[in-house]
C-alpha positions in Angstrom: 0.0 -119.1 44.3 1.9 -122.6 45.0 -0.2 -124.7 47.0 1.9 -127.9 48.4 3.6 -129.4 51.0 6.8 -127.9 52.6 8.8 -129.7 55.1 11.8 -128.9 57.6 15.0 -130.6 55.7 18.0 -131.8 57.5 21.4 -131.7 55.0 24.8 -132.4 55.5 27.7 -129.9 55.4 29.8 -131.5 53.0 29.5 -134.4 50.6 30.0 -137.6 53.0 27.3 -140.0 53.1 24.4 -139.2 55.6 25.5 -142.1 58.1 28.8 -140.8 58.6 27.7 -137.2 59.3 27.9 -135.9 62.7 25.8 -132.8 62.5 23.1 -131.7 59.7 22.3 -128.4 59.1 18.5 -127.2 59.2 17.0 -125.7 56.1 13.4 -125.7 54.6 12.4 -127.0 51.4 8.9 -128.4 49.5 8.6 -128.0 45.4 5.9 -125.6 45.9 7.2 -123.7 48.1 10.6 -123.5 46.0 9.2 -122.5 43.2 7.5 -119.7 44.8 10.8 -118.4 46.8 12.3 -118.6 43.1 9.6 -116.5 42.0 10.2 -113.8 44.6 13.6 -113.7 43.6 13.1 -113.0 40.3 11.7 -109.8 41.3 7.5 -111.2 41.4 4.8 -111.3 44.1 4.1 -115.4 45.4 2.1 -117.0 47.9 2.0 -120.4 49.4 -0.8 -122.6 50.6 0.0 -125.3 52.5 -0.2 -127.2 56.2 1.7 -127.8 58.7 1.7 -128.9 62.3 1.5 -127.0 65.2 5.2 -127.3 66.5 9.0 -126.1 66.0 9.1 -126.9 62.3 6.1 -125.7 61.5 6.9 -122.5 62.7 10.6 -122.3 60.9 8.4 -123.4 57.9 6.4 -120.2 58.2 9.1 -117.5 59.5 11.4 -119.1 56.6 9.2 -118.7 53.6 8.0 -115.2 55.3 12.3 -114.4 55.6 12.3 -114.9 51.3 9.2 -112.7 50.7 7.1 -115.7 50.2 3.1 -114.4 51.6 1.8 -117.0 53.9 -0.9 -115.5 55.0 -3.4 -118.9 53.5 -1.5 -121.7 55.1 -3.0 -123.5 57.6 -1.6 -124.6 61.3 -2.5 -128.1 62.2 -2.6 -128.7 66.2 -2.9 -132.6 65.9 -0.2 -133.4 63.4 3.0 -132.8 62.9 5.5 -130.9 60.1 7.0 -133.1 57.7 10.7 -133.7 57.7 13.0 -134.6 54.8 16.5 -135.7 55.2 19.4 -135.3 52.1 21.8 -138.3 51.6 25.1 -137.3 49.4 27.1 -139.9 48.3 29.3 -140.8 45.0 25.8 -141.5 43.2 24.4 -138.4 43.9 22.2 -137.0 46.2 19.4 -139.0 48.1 16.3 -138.1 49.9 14.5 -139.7 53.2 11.3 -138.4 53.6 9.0 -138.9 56.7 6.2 -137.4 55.9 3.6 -140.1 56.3 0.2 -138.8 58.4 2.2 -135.0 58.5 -0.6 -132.1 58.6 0.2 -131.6 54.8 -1.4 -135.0 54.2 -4.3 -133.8 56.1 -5.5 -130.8 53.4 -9.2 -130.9 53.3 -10.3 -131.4 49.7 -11.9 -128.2 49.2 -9.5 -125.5 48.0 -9.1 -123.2 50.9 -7.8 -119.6 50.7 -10.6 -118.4 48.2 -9.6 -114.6 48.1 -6.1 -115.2 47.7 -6.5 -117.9 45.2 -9.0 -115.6 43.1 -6.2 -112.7 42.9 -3.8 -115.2 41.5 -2.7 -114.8 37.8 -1.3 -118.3 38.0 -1.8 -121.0 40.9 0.6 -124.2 40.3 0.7 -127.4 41.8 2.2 -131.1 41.6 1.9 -134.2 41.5 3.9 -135.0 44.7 0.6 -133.3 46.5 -1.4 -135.8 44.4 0.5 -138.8 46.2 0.4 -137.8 50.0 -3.6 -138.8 51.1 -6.7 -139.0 49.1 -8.0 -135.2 49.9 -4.4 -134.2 48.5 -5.4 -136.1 45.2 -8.8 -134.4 45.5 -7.8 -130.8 46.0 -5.7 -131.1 43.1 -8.6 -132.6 41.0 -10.7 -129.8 42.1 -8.1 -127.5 40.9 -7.2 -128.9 37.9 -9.9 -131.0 36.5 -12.9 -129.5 37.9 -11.5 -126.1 37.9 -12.9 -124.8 41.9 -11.4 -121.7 41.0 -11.8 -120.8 37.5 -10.2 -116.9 37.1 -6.3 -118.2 37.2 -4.4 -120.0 34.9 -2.8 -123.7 36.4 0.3 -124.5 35.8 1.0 -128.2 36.5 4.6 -129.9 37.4 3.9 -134.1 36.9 6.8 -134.2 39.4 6.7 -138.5 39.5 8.1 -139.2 42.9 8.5 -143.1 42.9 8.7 -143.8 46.7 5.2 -141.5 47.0 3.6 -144.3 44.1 5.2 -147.2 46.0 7.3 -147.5 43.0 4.3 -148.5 41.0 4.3 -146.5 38.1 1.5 -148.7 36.3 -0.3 -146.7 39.4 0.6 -143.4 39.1 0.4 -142.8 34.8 -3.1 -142.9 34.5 -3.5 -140.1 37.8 -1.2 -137.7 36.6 -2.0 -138.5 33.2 -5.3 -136.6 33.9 -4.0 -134.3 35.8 -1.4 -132.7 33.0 -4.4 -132.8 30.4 -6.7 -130.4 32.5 -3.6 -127.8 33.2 -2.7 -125.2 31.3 0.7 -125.0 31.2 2.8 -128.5 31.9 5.9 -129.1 33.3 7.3 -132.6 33.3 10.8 -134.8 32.8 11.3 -136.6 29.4 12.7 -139.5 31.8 9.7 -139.8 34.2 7.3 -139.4 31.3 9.4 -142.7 29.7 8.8 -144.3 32.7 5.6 -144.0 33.4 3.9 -143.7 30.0 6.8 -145.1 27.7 7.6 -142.0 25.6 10.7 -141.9 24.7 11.0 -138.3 22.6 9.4 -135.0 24.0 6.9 -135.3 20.7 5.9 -138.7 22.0 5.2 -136.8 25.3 3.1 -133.8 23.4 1.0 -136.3 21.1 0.2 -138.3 24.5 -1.1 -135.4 26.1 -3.0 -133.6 23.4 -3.9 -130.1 22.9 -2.6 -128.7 26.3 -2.3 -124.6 25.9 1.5 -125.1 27.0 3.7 -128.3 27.5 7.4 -127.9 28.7 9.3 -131.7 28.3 12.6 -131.6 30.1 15.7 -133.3 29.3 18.1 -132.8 31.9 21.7 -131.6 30.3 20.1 -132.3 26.8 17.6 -129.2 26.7 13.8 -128.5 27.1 10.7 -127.7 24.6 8.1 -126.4 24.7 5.0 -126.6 22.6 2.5 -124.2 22.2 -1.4 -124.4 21.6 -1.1 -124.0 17.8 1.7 -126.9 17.8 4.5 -124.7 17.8 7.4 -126.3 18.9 10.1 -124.7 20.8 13.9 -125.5 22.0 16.7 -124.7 24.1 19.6 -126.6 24.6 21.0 -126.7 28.6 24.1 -124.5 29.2 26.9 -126.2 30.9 26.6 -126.1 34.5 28.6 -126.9 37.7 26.9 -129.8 39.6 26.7 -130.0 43.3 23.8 -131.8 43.6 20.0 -131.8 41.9 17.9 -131.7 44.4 15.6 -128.5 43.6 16.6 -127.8 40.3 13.6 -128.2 38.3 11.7 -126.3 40.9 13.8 -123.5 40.0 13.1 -124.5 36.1 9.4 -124.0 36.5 10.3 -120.8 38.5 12.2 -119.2 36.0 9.3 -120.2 33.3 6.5 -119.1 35.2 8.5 -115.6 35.4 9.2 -115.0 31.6 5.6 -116.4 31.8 4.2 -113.5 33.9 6.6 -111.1 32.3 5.2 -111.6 28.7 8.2 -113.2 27.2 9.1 -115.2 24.5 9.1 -119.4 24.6 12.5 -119.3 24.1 13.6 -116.2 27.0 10.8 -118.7 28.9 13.6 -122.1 28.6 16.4 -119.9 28.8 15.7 -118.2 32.0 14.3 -121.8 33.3 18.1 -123.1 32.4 19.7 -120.2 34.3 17.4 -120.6 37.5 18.0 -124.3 37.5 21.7 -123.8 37.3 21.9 -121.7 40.0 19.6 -124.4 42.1 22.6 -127.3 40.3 25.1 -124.9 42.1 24.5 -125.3 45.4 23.2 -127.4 48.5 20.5 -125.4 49.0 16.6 -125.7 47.4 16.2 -122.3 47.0 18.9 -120.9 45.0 20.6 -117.2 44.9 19.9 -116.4 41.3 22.0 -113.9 39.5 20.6 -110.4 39.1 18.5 -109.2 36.6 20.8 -107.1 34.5 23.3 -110.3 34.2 19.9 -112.4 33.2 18.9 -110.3 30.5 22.3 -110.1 29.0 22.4 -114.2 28.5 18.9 -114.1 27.6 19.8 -112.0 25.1 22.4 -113.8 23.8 22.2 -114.8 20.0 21.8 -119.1 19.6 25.6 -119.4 18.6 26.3 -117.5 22.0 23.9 -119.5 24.3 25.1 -122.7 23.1 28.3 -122.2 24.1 27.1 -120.9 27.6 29.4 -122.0 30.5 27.7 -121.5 33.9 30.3 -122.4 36.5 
């Protein structure tokens, strides 16, 4: 169960800036919500819990996630405010986002965690921080979640997910919140760069002895690699395959994805950062959120590629 905000997203159709587009192409995206369309493409049941307004993109919201496999059946339909909209800015630096999202339904989620039934059949219900940001009953479901644990049967998987314009690019603001919020989880995803900024650790050990003795913590480092440490302290990497870039956006939803599947497929830590790698890759590969990932038989063979084989790994 992902329970977030998703939003209609407006992209271009090519690489020119945003200003000098003349028509945008309509998609859907939300890290929840990717993550769980990830999920159901790796061949697992997912659910999403979310709101969104009464109108046109609301409804695309729902029919799109239903389209992937994604069960929607817990989201909520709000008739006073509207769906949120993101727009994606390519450029020579990379790709930018516009959101306007400010007052959507999403913001509106009453505190209380909604969806009880649903939520109680879970095996694993994940959230982020980006819900933390978006109105004080956001913050508060996810504290209920997390820190108080409202529902206590599933395990929480947590992505920090540090969104700058969301903190008022205060990050003095936002540490001490999310902070919390990845020492009451269960299993932690989060940047090495966003933990740098916001709580000046520069290594992914820093990042482990800040947080303590969480049951799983998985430190990204972009084309450098990702670890993971275990309850007992084990520690845990794979370096990042080489990968065709067409732009970011998405890519570490699809990460967490493909960890949460090894995850609910009783894998290994490593199989765990290797199939988060190929998922993310896929998601580097293209303009969309949601990526086509390649099919299982073709996944198992790199995961079971020996270290010498991985590291040289070219995904293009």
């Amino acid at each position: 169960m992902c329970i977030g905000e998703t939003m209609a997203v407006l992209s271009p159709p090519d690489a020119r800036p945003l200003a000098h587009q003349r028509a945008l192409s309509p998609a859907v995206g939300g890290a929840e919500s990717n993550v769980a369309g990830a999920l159901v493409a790796l061949g697992h049941s997912a659910a999403w819990l979310g709101r969104v307004g009464d109108d046109p993109l609301g409804r695309r919201v729902l029919e799109d996630l239903t389209a992937r496999g994604v069960d929607v059946s817990a989201a909520e339909t709000d008739p006073m405010r509207p769906t949120g909209v993101y727009f994606k800015d390519t450029g020579p630096e990379g790709t930018g986002t516009h959101y306007y999202r400010r007052d959507s339904a999403a913001a509106a989620m009453d505190p209380s965690p909604a969806g009880l039934p649903l939520l109680h059949r879970a095996r694993v219900l994940h959230l982020t921080g980006i819900t933390t940001a978006l109105s004080d009953s956001c913050a508060e479901r996810v504290t209920r979640i997390i820190s108080r644990r409202a529902v206590p049967a599933p395990v929480v998987s947590f992505d920090v997910n540090y969104r700058p314009a969301l903190w008022r690019h205060r990050p003095a603001e936002a540490a001490p919140v999310l902070l919390e919020l990845a020492r009451g989880a269960d299993l932690v995803f989060v940047g090495r760069d966003e933990a740098e900024t916001m709580w000046d650790t520069r290594t992914a050990r820093e990042v482990r002895d800040l947080l303590g003795p969480v049951p799983a913590l998985v430190v990204k480092d972009a084309g450098h690699g990702a670890t993971v440490y275990g309850a007992d302290g084990e520690e845990t990497f794979v370096p990042t395959p080489a990968a065709r870039i067409v732009q970011p956006v998405g890519a570490g939803d699809a990460f967490a994805a493909g960890y949460l599947a090894a995850y609910l497929e009783d894998r290994t830590p490593v199989n765990g950062l290797r199939l988060g790698h190929l998922v993310a890759a896929a998601a580097l590969g293209t303009r969309a959120d949601v990526p086509t990932v390649l099919t299982r038989d073709t996944l198992d063979r790199h995961l079971a590629l020996d270290n010498a084989a991985w590291s040289a790994l070219r995904l293009t």
